[in-house]
N, C-alpha and C positions, 0 to 999 in steps of 0.2 A: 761608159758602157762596159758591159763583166762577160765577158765573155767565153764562154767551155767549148773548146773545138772536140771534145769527144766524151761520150762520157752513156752509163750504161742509166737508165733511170726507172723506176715503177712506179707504175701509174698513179697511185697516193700521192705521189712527189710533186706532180706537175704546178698544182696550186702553189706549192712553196716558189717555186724555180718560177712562173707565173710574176706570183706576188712581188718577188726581190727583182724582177726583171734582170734575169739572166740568160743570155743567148746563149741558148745553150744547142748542139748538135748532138743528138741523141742514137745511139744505134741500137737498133735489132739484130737479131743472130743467126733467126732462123724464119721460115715462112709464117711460123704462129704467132712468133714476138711481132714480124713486121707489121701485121695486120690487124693485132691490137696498138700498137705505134702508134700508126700512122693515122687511123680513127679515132684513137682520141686525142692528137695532138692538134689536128686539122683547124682547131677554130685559137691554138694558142699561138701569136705571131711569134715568141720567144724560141720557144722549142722548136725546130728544124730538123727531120724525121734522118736518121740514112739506115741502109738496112745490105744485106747481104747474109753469105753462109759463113759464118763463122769457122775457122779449122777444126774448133772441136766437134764441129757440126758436120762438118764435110765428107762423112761414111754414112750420115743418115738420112741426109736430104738430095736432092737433085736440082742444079742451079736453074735448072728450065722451072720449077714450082715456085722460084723468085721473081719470075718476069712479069707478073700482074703487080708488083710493089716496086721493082726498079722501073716502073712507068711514071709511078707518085712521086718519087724520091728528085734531090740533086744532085745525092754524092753517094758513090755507092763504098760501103766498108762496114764494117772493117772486113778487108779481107789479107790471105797471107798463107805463110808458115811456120808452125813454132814445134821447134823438139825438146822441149822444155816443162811446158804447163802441159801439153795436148800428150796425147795418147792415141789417137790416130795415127793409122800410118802412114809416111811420108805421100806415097803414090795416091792418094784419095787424097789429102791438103792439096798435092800440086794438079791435081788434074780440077779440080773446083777451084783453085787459086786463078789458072789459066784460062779457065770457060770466063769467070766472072771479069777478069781483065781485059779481054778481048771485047764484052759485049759492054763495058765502061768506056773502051777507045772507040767502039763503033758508034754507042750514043755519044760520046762527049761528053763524058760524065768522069769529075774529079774522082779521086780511090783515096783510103783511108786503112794506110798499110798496119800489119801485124807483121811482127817480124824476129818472135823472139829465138834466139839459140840460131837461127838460119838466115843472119844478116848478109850473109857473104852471095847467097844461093838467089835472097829475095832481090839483090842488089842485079844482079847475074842479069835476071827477069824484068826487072822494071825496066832495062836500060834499051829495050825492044817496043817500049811502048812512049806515048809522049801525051797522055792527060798527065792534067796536076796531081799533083802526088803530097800526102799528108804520112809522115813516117810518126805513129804511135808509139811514146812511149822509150823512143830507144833505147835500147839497155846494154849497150856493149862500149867498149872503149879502139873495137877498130873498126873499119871498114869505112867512118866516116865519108872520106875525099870521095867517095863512088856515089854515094847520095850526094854530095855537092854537086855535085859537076852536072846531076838530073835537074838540079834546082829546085829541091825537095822542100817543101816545107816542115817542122817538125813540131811535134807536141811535148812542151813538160812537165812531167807529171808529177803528182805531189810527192814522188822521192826527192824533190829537190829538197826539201824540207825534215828529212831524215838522213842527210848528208849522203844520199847515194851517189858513187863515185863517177862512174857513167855518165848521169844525169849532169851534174854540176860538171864533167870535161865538155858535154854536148854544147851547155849555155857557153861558157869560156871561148866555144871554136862557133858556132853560130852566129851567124847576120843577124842583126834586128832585124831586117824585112822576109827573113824567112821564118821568124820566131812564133808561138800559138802557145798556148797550155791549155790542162785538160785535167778534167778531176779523175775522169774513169768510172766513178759511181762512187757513191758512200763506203762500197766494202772496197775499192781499191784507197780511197783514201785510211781507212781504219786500217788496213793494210799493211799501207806505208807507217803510218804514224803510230802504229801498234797501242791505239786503241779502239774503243767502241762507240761510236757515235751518232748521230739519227742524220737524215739531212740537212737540217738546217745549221751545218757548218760549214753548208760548202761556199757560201759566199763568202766569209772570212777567211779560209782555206785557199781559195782565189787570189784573194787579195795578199795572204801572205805571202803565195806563189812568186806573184810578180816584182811584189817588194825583196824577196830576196833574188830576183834574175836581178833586179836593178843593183842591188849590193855585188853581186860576182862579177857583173859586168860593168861595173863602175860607172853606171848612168844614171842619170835623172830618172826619177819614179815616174814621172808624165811624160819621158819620152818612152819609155816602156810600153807604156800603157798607150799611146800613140798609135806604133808599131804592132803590136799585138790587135788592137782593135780593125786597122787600116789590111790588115792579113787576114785577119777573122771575115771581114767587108770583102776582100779581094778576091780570095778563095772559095767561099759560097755563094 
């Protein structure tokens, strides 16, 4: 089983990801991506919808125009704060970060954190609420022990594979049963691996992924792949 706990996709894609039978969790960002998603993912068992306001989205939408798609959804995300990539200002990320957290804990519905540049703050925040929690992405080398102690689950992304330092301390301190990876979409993987690709690499991308969590973490590639699967199962 291939499993992508996050990842950004267009709709062209879906036949590939389809075809290759990849579970893949797919997100939306704003009210018009959701409900292109979500309709046309409905008849693909592979693909698994989540949807939310994105930070960079979070001055232009209002979280109450989400609530006809977090009805359809399981997991709602990503959502967050990031003072890094976004351009938004703080106080419009954290007051959509907080509406969309609160009405996640009220339904029972897992979150799918963003958290870049503002690990410390997002940590601060989550540790108030108790659904499951998926941390995308992490990119920082401290605050880790704060997300531990939530029982955080986490995604790694294809920097593992362009030696990002972050990434590869996260695999080294991470449990198997809290472990997940994630493409992010075609352009986060060209991203990372600084070139230009279509998407049909991201099955092999995947597979790299895991193959080198098994090398830093000195385990067997089938228990990897075990663990990863039985969290991807668990979680959604």
């Amino acid at each position: 089983m291939i499993c992508d706990a996050h990842t950004h996709i267009k709709i062209k894609d879906l036949k590939y990801l389809c075809d290759n039978e990849i579970y893949s969790m797919a997100c939306a960002m704003n009210p018009e991506e959701s409900k292109e998603l979500i309709e046309n993912t409905a008849e693909c068992k592979y693909i698994n919808p989540t949807c939310a306001i994105h930070p960079n989205y979070s001055d232009r939408y209002e979280v109450s125009e989400m609530m006809p798609y977090f009805d359809k959804v399981k997991v709602i995300g990503e959502i967050g704060m990031d003072d890094v990539w976004c351009t938004v200002p703080l106080v419009d990320q954290r007051t959509a970060f907080l509406k969309q957290l609160n009405i996640a804990e009220e339904t029972n519905k897992p979150v799918i954190i963003h958290s870049k540049g503002m690990e410390r703050l997002v940590a601060d925040i989550l540790k108030n609420y108790s659904m499951p929690k998926i941390i995308h992405w992490y990119s920082s080398l401290n605050y880790l022990e704060l997300y531990f102690k939530m029982d955080c689950y986490f995604t790694i992304g294809p920097g593992i594979l362009s030696g990002d330092e972050s990434v590869i301390n996260l695999v080294k301190r991470l449990p198997l049963n809290r472990l997940l990876v994630e493409t992010d979409g075609i352009e986060a993987i060209n991203w990372a691996l600084g070139k230009e690709a279509d998407i049909d690499i991201t099955k092999d991308t995947l597979l790299m992924m895991c193959q080198k969590i098994s090398s830093i973490k000195n385990e067997p590639i089938e228990l990897v792949n075990e663990n990863i699967e039985k969290n991807f199962l668990t979680f959604f």
